[in-house]
N, C-alpha and C positions, 0 to 999 in steps of 0.2 A: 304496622301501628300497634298490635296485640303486645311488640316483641318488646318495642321503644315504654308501652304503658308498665311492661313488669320491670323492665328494666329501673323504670323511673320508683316503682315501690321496694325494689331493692334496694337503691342508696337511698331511697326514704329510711329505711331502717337501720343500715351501715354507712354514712355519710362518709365515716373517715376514713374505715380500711379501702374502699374503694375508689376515692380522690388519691388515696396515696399510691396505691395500684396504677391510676392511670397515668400521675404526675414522674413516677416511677420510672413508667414504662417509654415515657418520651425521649430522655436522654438516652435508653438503649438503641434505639431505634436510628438515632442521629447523634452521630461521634462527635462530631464536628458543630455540635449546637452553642450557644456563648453561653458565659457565665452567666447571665443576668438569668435564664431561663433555667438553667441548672438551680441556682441558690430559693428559692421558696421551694424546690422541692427537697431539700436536704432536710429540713426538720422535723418533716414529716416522713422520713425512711423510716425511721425507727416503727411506725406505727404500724408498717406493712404487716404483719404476722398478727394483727388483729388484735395484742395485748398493749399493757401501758408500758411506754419505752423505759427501761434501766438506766437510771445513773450512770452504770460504766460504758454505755454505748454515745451516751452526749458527746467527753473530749475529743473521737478522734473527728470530729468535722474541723477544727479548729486547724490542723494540719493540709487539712483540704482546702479549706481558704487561703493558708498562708504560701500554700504550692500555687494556687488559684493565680493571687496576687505576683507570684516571683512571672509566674506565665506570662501574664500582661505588662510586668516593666523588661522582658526578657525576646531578644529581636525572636524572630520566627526561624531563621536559620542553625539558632545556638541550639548547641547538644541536649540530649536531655539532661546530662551529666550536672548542667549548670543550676538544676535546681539544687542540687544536694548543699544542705547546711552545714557539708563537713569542710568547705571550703569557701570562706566567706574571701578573701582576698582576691578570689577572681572576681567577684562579682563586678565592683567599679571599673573593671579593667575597657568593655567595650561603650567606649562614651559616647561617642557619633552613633552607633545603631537606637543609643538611647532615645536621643532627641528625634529623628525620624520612627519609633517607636509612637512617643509620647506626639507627635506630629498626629500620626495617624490615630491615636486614643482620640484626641480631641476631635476630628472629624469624627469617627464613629459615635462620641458622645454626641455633638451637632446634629447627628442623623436619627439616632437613638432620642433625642428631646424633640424631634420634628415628629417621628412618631406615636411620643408618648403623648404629643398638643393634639391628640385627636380633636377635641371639642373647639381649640384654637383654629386648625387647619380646616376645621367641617363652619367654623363660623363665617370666616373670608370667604371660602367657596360658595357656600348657601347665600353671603350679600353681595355677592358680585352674579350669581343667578337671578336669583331675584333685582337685584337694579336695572339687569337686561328684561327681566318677563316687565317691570314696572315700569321702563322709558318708553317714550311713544313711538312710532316707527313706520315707517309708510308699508304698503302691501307688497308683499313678495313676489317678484313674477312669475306666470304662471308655472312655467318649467321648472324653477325650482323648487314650486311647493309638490308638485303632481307625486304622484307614488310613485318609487323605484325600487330597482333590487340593494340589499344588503350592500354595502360597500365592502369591498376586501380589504384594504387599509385599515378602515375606518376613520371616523372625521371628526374635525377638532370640536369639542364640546360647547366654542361658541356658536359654532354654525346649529348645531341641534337643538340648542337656546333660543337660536333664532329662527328657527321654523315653528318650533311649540311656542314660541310668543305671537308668531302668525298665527299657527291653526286656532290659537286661544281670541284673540282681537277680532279677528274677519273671519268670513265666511261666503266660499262660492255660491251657494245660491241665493244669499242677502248680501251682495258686495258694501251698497251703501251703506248697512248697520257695522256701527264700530261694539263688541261686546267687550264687558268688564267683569270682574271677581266681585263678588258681592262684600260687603263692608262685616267684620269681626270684630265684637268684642273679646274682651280677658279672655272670660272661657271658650269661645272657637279660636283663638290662640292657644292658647295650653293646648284643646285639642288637636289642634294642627302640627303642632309642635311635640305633642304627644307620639303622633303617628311616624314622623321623623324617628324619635326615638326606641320607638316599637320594634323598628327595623337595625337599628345600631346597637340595641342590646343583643343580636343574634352573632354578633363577635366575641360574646363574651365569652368566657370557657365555658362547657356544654354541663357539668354539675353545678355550675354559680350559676349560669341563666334557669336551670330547674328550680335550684331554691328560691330565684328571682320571680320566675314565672307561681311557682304554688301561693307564694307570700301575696303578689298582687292577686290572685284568683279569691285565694279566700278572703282578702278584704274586699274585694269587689262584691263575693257573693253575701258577705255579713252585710254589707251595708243595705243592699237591693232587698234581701229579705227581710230585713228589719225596717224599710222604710215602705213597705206594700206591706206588712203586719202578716207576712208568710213564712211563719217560721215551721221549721222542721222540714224546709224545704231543699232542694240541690238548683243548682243554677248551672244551667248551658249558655253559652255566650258563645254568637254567633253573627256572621254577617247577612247572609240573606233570611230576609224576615220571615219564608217558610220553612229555613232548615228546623226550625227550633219544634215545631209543630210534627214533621216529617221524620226527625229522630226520636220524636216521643211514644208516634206510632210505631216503630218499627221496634222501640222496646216493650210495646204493648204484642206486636207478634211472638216477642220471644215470652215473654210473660203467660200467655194464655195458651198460646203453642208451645208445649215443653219440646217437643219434634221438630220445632223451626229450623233449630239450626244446624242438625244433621240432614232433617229431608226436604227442606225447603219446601215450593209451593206442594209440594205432593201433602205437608202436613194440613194443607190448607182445605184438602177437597173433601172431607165429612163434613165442616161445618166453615163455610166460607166467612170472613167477615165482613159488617157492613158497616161503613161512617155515615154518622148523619150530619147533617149542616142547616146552617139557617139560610133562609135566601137571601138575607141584607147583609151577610158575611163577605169579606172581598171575593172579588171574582175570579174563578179558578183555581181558590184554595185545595179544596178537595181535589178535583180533576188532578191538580199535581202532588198531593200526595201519592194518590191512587198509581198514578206515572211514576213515580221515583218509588216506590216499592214495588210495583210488577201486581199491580191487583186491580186492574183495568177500571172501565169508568164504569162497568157495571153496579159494582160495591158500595156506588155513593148514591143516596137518596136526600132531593133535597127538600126538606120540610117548610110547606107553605106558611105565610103571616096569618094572622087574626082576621078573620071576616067580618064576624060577630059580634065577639066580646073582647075586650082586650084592645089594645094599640093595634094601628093595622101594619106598622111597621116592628111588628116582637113577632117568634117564633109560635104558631098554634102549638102548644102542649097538647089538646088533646088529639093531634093528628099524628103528634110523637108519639104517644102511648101507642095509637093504634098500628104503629108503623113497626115500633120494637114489638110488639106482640104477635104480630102478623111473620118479621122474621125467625122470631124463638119458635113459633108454632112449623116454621118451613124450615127448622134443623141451619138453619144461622146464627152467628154468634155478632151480637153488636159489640163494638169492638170501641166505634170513639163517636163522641156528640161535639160538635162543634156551636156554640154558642154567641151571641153577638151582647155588647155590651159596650155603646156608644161607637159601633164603629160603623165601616161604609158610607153611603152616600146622607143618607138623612139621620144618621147616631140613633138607628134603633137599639130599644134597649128589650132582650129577652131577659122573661121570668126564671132567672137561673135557678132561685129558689126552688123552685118544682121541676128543674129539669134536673136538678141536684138530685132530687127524690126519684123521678122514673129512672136515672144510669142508677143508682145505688141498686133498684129495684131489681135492674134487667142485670146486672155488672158490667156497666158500660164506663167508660173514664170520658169526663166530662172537660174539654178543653176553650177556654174563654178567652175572648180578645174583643179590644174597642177602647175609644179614651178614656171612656169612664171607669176603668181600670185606672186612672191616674188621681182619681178621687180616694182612693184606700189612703192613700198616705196624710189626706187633710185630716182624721181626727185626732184629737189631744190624746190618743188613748195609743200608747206608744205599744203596752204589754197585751192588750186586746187582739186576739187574732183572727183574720178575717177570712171568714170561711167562704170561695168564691172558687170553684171547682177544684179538679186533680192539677191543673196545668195549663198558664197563661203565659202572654206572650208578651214584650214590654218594649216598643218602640222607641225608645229612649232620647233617642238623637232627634227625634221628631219633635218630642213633646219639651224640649228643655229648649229648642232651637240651638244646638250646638251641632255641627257639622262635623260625622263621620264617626261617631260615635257606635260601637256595635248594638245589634238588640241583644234582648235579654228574655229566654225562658226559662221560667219556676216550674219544676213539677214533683210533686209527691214524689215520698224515696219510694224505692222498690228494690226487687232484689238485686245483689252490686251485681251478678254474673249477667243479669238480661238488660243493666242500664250501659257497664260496659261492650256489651254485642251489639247497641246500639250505638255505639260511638258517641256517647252522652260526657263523658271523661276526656278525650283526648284533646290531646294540644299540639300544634302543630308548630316548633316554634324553629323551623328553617327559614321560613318567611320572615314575620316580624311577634311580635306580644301582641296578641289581638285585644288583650286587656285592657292593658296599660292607659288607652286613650279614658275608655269610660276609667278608671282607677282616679285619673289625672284629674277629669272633672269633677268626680263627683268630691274629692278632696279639697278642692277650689270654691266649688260650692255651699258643701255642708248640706246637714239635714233640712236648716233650715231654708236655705236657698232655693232647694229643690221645690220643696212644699209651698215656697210662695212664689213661684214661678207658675208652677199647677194652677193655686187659687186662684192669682190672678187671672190665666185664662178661663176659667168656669166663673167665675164674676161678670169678665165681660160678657161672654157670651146670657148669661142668664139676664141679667142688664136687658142688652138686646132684644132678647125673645119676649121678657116680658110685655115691653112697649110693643112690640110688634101684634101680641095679642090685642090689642087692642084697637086696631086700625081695619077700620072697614075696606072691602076687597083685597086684603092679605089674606093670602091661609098659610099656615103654619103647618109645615110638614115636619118637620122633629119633633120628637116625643118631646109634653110637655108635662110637670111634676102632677103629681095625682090631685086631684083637687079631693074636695069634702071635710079638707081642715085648713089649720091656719097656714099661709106659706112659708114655707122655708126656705132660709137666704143661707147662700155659701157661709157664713161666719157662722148660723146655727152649726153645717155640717161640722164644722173645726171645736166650736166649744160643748157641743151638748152632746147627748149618748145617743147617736140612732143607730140602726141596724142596716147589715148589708146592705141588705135588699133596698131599702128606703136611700141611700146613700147614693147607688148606682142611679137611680131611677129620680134623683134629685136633679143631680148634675149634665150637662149638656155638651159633648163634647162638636156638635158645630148647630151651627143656625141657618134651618131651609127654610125658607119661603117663596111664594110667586104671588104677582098681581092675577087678581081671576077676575069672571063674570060674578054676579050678585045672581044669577040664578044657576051659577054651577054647584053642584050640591055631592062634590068630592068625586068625580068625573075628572079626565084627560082635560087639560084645555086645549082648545082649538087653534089653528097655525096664527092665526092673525095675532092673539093673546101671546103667544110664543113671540112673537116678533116685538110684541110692549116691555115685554119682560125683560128679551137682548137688548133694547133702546135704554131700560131701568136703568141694568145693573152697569151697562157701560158707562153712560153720565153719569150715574154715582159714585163709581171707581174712577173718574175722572175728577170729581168734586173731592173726593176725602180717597185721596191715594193711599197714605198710608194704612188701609185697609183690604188687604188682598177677598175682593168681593170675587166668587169663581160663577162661572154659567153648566150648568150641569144639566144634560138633559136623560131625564125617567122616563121610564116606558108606561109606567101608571099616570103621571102628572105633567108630562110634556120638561117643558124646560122651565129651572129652577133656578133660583140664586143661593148660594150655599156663602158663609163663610164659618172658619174651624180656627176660633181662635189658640186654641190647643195646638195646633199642626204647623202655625207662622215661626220661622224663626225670628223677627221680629217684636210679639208680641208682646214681650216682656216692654217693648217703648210704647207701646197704644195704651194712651189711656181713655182715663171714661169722658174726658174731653173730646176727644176723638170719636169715641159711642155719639156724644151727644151730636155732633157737626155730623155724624154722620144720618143720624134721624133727622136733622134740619132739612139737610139734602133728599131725604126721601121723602118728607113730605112736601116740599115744595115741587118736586116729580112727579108725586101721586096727583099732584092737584093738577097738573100738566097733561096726565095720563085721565084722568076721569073728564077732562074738556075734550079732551081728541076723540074720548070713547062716544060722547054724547053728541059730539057736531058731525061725527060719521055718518050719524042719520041722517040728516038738514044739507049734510055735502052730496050724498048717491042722490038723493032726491033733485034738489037744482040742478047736477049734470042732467039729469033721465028727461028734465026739462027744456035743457038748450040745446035747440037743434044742430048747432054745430059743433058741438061736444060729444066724444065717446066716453065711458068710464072704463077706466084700463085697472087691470088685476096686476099690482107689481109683486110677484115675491120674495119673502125678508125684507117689509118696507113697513116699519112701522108707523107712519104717519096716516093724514086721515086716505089716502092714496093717490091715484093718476089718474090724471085726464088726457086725451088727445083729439087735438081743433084735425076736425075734415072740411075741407076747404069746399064750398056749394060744387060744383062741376062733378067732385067725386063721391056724392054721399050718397047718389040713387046706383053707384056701381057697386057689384056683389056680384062674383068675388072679385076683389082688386087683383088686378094684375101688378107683374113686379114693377114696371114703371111707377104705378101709383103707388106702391108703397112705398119705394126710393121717394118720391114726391111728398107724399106727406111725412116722411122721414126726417128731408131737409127741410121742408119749413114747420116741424116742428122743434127742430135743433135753432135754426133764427127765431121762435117764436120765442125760446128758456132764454136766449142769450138777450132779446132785448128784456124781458121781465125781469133778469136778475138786477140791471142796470136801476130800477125802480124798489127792489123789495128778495134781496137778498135766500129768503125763504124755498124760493121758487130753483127748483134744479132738474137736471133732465136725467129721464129714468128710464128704463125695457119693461116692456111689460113682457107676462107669458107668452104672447104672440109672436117675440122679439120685434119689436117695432117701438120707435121711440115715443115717448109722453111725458109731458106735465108733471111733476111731483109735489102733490104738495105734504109739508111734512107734520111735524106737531102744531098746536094750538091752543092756545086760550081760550075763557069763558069771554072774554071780550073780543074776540076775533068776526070779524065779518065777513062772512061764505060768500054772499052773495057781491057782495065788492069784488072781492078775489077773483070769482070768477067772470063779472063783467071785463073786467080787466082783463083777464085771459083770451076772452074771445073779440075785446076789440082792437089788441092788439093785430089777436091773428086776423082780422078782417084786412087791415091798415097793410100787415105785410102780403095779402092776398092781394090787394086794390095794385100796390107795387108790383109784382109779378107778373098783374095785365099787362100793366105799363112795359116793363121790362120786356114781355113778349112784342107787343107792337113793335117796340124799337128792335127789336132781334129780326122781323119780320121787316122792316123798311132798310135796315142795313142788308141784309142779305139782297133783298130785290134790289135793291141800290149797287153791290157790291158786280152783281148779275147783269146790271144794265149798262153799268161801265166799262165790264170786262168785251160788252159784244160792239158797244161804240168803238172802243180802242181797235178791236179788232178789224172793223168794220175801216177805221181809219189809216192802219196800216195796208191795207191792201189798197186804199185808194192811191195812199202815196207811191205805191210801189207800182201803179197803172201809172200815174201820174209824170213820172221823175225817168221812166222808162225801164225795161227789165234789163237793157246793158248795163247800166250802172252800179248792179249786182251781181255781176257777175267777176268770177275771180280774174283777177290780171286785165280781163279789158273794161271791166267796172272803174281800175284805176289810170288805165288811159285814158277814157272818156271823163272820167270829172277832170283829169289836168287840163284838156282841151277847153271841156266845158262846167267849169266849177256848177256844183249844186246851190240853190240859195239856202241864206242858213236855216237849220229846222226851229220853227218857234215851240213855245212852250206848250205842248199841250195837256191834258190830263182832265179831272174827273172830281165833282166836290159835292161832296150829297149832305144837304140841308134837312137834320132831323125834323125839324119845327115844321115846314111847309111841305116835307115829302117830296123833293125836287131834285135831279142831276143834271149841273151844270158844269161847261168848259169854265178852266179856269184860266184863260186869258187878260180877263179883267184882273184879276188877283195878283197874277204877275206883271201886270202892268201901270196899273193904280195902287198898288199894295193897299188895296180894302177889300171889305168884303160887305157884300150889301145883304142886310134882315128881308125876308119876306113877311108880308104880313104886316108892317109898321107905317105908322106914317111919317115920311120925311121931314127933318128940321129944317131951318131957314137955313143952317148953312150945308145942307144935303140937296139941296131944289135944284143941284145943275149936277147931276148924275151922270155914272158912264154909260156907254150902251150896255144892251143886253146881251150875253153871253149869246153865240153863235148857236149854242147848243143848250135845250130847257128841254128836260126828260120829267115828269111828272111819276113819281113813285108812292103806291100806294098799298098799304095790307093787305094781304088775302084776307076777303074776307070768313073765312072755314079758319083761320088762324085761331088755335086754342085760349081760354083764357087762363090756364096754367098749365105750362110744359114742362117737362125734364129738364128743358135746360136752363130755364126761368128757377126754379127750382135750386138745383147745385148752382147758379151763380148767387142767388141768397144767399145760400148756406157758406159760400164764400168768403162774401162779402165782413166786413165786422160789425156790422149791427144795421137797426134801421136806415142810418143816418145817409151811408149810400143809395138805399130806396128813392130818401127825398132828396137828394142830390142828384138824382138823376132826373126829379118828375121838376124840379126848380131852374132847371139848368137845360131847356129843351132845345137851344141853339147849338150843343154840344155837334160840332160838322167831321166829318170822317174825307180826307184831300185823298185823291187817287188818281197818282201820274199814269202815265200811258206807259205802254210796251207790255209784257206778258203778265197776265195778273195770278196773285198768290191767295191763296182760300184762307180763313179765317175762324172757321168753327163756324160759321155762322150769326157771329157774333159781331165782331171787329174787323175792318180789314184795306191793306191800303193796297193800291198797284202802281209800284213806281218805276219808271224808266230810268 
């Protein structure tokens, strides 16, 4: 990298002699190279010797072209002899090699313009790519998406098209979701398009992509420091958002370590250095410097918020003081302060001002990052410079919403030998122009684009917060502007003259808030309030979409709603229409969220009331909570056993499914216990608890009552089922005394009926009458085809009756038969709603027929025995 950086300041200095050196040196190398690549190097031969080329040395290229040209209308087999101009007469002589000659010119030329349509050939190829990633196309099967080894061939380029437009669309562990490319305006086109060409300038020859690449660098860096009002500054442009930080430090090693860079860490062990940080800086910042330089996580201290005095989300100052003073006194050198200034989860903003004062103090290099960094460039004061520590950090691609944009670190010069050891200078352009994209944009855009891309977002959000002050049970966790004067609106910042410090601490680079209690007095809030908060911000992101509203959960304040209108690539579309539907929406929620909070009381109470009601703890359930009906038989048992709970399980899964049928509200939940229950969700100041919950439990009485029923009849079909199986049996063996044992038997069984036929067997079997508890032969049935009601009084034309079955078995319940079972139970839960309950208690003549011969079990439940 060292060798490529001097190299690049040598033809900085001699541009010519050493283009022509190399342009020079290509035809030696290659005999056999064509004209076209020979001729731009011939006017620059003369330069090689590093003076201005002599008149007498221009004519003789003139002879070198016109040999050139005889070469090329001249076949490849003819002599050399044939260039010579002292025989012009032979020349016309070979006519046919001409035209196969000039045959093959013309193809070569065809070939040679097919080359030079780079931008032609790269555009067909990129729309016929892209029309395959954009056409729709069903899922790949799985064999063919799965991982495999490297092909040895290799494979046609539409098949790799069509896998990257799979792995792009679907996805193995969300098959049902189809994904898409998010939608681009102009400038994330240029950028995209940028980035293409990042990559296709790396063909150009290696001293034109230099002057290519410095030309875009330094207007990239003119622009960026002139529109953050950081002049006198160098710019590193980078893609991972910690390199820029990580290479600042490590020019600060060689900076302060003059011995760095011969003794490495050994320069380090008289006086160790230490970085400081703020605790609402991103997470992990330090730790990975400390890692990517080899100076462990010992070195980083991180400096606590405001208790006191002060925002409780900015940096304590006076715990930095005593922190740099404590390590100067223990023979360490603070080395780097890292600073917050609208960044992190709630845009704290630290007192840069005075921490500006303590690094100057201790000689510490003071580095700053946060959106509010994006506010420097709103005021009219273009030649104003803005004094906001050694070295910030500039997300770019973030705050403009254009995608893939690199960042951008500013940092104070220092000396060129400890900025290059830090590899603060290099360019690495094997790959692609890592420039080029942000160059592209910012072109596209202009100053002034930029700047109200910014405004915009610090409008809206300041918009926001301010309403939001003012709404009872919010608290506002983002720094809000210093009160004790008049307020300042974004358009002050841009027209009138304020200072740094006041500019940063204006401005809001996102907006936190949570619904609380009215007697939380800046405490955690508690799980139940955490679950109001996810209910918020989800219906609200659902009401005003186009506002990416996020759920963030703090270790000081539980879970948050944040949105950062700075950070949407979208926002440049949201306007204050938008703000407004989106306040609409919150406060018809709040009013949603302060009835649930208030009928929570009025709900635990009435359940604590109803003896057939438990109150169930559901959690992540923001509504007013769960109930769960116990059925009278089980409420004196403790502890249930698993059958009861499989029991109250299922008839509280029948009990949600006929409520829903009534009042959609009502849904079935787990509590902690895992056992099911009742849910009920939000509510109105008009909602009536006690309704609700009559409802609830006269439901569940209605499907208790059914359940009885259900068991009786489970209990008279079994004994029914039992009584049949021992008559049949009881009957077969008569017949088989009766009819004789010869006639069973093999081979003389069939002699003796030839002799002495059997009479034929009649019908017999088995028919149990639910309504009266009764088993009878069914002789009549198959004889009369009726069937007679017990229990009814006959019609006039029913008075001539048949007889009485042969057989009247009288079947009745145990009486120890439960009034709700297991399996009374799961067959509710079965069932689809009430409806078969009362279909079964409406319909009590429902009869079960049971022919003779071996009989089949039935669960207990249902069951025939047919011959």
């Amino acid at each position: 990298m060292d060798e490529s950086k001097g190299e690049a300041e040598v033809n900085k200095d001699q541009e010519v002699p050493e283009a022509t050196t190399e342009e020079v040196t290509m035809p030696e190398g290659e005999a056999e190279a064509p004209a076209e690549e020979v001729e731009p190097a011939a006017p620059a031969a003369p330069a090689a010797t590093g003076d201005a080329p002599p008149p007498a040395e221009v004519p003789p290229a003139e002879p070198v072209a016109a040999a050139e040209e005889q070469e090329e209308k001249a076949p490849e087999a003819e002599k050399p002899d044939t260039v010579d101009e002292a025989k012009p007469e032979e020349a016309p002589l070979p006519k046919e090699p001409e035209e196969e000659v000039t045959e093959g010119n013309e193809d070569d030329e065809d070939a040679e313009e097919e080359e030079d349509d780079v931008f032609g050939a790269l555009s067909l190829f990129t729309s016929e790519v892209f029309g395959t990633l954009g056409s729709p196309a069903e899922p790949l099967p799985p064999e063919e998406k799965k991982p495999q080894g490297l092909a040895v061939n290799g494979q046609d380029p539409a098949n790799t098209m069509r896998l990257l437009q799979d792995l792009l669309t679907y996805d193995d562990e969300e098959p049902d979701i189809t994904y898409g490319l998010g939608p681009l305006d102009l400038n994330g086109r240029v950028a995209v398009v940028s980035h293409l060409l990042a990559a296709l300038v790396t063909t150009l020859d290696p001293q034109h992509l230099r002057r290519l690449a410095t030309r875009v660098m330094s207007d990239s860096c003119l622009w960026v420091s002139r529109l953050f009002r950081y002049f006198d500054s160098n710019v590193y442009i980078h893609e991972d958002i910690r390199e820029g930080v990580v290479r600042v430090c490590r020019m600060l090693l060689h900076t302060r370590y003059p011995k760095y860079s011969t003794e490495g860490y050994e320069a380090l062990y008289a006086r160790p250095p230490v970085i400081y940080t703020s605790s609402t800086v991103r997470p992990g910042l330090p730790q990975h410097i400390a890692g990517m330089l080899g100076l462990g996580s010992g070195c980083v201290r991180v400096v606590p918020c405001n208790t006191i005095v002060g925002s409780p989300v900015a940096m304590d100052t006076a715990a930095l003081d005593r922190m740099l003073a404590e390590d100067v006194a223990a023979q360490k050198k603070p080395l780097l302060v890292i600073a917050n200034a609208g960044g992190g989860a709630v845009s704290g903003v630290d007192n840069v001002g005075r921490i500006q004062e303590l690094c100057n103090t201790y000689e510490a290099w003071l580095h700053v990052e946060g959106h509010a960094l994006a506010a420097l460039t709103l005021p009219n004061a273009p030649n104003l410079p803005a004094k906001v520590g050694d070295s910030m950090t500039l997300p770019l691609s973030l705050w403009l919403g254009v995608p893939s944009i690199p960042h951008v670190t500013l940092y104070r010069a220092c000396e060129a030998s400890a900025v290059h050891a830090a590899g603060l200078t290099a360019l690495n352009l094997h790959v692609r122009l890592v420039s080029l994209p942000l160059w592209s944009t910012l072109q596209v855009l202009g100053q002034s684009g930029v700047v109200a891309r910014f405004q915009h977002a610090f409008e809206l959000s300041h918009a926001l917060q301010q309403h939001l002050a003012t709404l009872p049970k919010i608290r506002l966790l983002s720094p809000t502007p210093p009160g004790g004067g008049v307020a300042i609106s974004i358009q002050d910042l841009v027209s009138k003259p304020v200072s740094t410090a006041q500019l940063l601490e204006t401005v809001s680079g996102a907006v936190v808030f949570q619904y609380v209690d009215e007697t939380n007095s800046g405490g955690k809030n508690p799980e139940y309030y955490d679950n109001l908060n996810s209910w918020l911000g989800q219906v609200v992101r659902r009401d005003v979409g186009i506002i990416p509203l996020e759920l963030v959960q703090l270790e000081t304040a539980g879970l948050v709603l944040r949105w950062s209108p700075i950070e949407g690539p979208e926002t440049h579309h949201i306007t204050m229409a938008h703000v407004d539907l989106f306040i609409h929406s919150l406060h018809h929620q709040l009013d949603i969220l302060n009835a649930t909070v208030k009928q929570r009381k009025t709900f635990t109470e009435l359940v604590a009331s109803a003896s057939n009601l438990q109150l169930v703890d559901i959690p992540g359930w923001a509504g007013l909570g769960g109930v769960r009906y116990i059925p009278d038989l089980l409420m004196t048992q403790e502890p249930l056993s698993e059958s009861a709970r499989e029991d109250i399980n299922s008839l509280n899964i029948h009990l949600v499914q006929q409520l829903k049928a009534s009042d959609s509200a009502f849904s079935l939940g787990e509590g902690s216990d895992r056992m099911n229950c009742v849910r009920f969700g939000m509510v109105t100041a008009e909602t009536d608890l006690s309704e609700l919950l009559s409802l609830v439990i006269n439901t569940g009485k209605d499907i208790e009552t059914s359940s009885k029923f259900l068991d009786q009849m489970t209990d008279i079909v079994q004994k029914g089922i039992e009584a049949a199986t021992e008559d049949l049996r009881r009957e077969n063996e008569e017949r088989l005394w009766q009819e004789g044992i010869l006639r069973h038997v093999p081979i003389v069984g069939s002699v003796y009926n030839w002799f002495s036929p059997p009479p034929p067997p009649g019908i017999k079997g088995r028919t149990l009458d639910l309504t009266a508890g009764v088993l009878e032969s069914t002789e009549n049935i198959y004889r009369y085809h009726m069937q007679i009601r017990h229990g009814t009084a006959p019609t006039r034309a029913e008075t001539k009756l048949p007889p009485a079955p042969s057989v009247q078995t009288p079947v009745t319940p145990s009486a120890s038969s439960p009034s709700h079972s297991r399996s009374s139970s799961t067959t509710s839960a079965l069932s689809p709603g009430s409806a078969h309950s009362r279909q079964a208690s409406d319909q009590p003549t429902t009869t079960a027929d049971i022919k003779s011969n071996p009989p089949l079990a039935a669960n207990g439940i249902t069951a025939s025995v047919q011959g």
